[in-house]
Kinemage of the C-alpha trace (Angstrom):
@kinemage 1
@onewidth
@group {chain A} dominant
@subgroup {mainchain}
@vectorlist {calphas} color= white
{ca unk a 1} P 186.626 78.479 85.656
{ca unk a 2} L 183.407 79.920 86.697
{ca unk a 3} L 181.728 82.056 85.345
{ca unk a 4} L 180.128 85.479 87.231
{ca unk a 5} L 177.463 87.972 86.339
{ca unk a 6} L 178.957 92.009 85.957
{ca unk a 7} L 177.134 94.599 87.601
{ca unk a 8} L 176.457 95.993 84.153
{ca unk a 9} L 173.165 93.006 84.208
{ca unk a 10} L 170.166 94.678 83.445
{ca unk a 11} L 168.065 91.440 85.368
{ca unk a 12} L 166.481 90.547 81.620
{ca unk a 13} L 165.818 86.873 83.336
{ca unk a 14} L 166.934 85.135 80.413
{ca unk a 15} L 170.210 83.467 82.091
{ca unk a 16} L 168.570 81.724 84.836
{ca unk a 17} L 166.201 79.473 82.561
{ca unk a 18} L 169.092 78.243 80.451
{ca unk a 19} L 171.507 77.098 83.394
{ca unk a 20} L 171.442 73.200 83.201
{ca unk a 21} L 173.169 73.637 86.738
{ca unk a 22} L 170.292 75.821 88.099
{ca unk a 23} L 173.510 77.783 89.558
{ca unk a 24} L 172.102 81.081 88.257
{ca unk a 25} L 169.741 83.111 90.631
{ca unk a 26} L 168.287 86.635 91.597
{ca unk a 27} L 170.817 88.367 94.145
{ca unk a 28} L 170.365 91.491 95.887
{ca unk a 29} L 170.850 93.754 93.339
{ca unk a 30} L 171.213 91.568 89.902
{ca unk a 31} L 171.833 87.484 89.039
{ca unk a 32} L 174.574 85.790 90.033
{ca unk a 33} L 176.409 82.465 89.588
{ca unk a 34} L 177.074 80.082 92.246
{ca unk a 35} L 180.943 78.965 91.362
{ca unk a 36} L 179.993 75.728 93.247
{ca unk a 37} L 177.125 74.500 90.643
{ca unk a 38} L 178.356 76.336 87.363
{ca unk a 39} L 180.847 74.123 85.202
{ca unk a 40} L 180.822 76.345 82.130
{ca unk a 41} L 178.012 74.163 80.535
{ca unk a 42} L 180.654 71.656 79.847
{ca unk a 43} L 178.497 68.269 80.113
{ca unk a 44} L 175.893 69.930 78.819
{ca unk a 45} L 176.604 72.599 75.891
{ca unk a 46} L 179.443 73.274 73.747
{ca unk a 47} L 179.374 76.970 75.026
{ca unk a 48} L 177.848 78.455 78.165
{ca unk a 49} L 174.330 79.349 77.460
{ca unk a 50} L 174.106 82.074 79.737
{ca unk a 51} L 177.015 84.191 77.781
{ca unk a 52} L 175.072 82.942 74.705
{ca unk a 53} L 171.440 84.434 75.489
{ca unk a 54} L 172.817 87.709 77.373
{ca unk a 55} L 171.941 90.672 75.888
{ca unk a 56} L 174.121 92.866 77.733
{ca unk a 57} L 177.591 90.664 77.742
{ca unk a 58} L 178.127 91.056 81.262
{ca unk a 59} L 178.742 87.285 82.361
{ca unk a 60} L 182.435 86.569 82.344
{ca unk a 61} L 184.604 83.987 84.102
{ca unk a 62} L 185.708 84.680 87.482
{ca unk a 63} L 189.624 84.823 88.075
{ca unk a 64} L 188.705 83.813 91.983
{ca unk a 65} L 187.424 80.257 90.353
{ca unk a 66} L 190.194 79.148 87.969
{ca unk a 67} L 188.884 75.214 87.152
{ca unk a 68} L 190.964 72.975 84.237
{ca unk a 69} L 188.608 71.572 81.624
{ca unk a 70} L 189.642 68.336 84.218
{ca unk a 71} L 188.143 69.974 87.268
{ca unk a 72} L 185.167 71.077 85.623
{ca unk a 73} L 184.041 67.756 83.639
{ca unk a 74} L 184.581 66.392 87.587
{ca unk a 75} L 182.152 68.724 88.927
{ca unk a 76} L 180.059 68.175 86.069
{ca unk a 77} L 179.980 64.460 86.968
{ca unk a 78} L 179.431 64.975 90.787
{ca unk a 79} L 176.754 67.317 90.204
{ca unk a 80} L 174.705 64.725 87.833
{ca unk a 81} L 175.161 61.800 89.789
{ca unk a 82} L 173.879 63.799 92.830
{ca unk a 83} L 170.586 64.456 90.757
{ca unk a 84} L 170.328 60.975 89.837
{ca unk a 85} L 170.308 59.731 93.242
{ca unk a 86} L 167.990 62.073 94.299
């Protein structure tokens, strides 16, 4: 699954540095997480950073982007090997 930002986010800024994905940015009103970049950390962490370093506990995952562990380590692998050939 992805993961989404609440509109209880306070826009601290400390999510967005800790995304390996960089599929955290500013929206109108407060961050959000582009479903098509974020893979849950896996890859990358053991947990999601982003629910890790918020101080309010408003990122949760996003029943409109149910992924298998499968799906995301496959997104996880498409994403890096489109950085590497950049």
């Amino acid at each position: 699954m992805a993961l989404k930002i609440t509109d209880a986010c306070v826009n601290c800024d400390v999510c967005e540095p800790v995304c390996p994905n960089r599929a955290i940015s500013q929206g109108e009103e407060y961050y959000v997480i582009d479903p098509a970049l974020c893979t849950e950390c896996v890859g990358h962490f053991d947990e999601p950073q982003c629910i890790a370093v918020c101080p309010v506990e408003c990122i949760v995952t996003d029943p409109g982007h149910i992924e298998t562990p499968d799906q995301l380590v496959a997104k996880y692998r498409s994403l890096t090997a489109r950085e590497n050939a950049a």
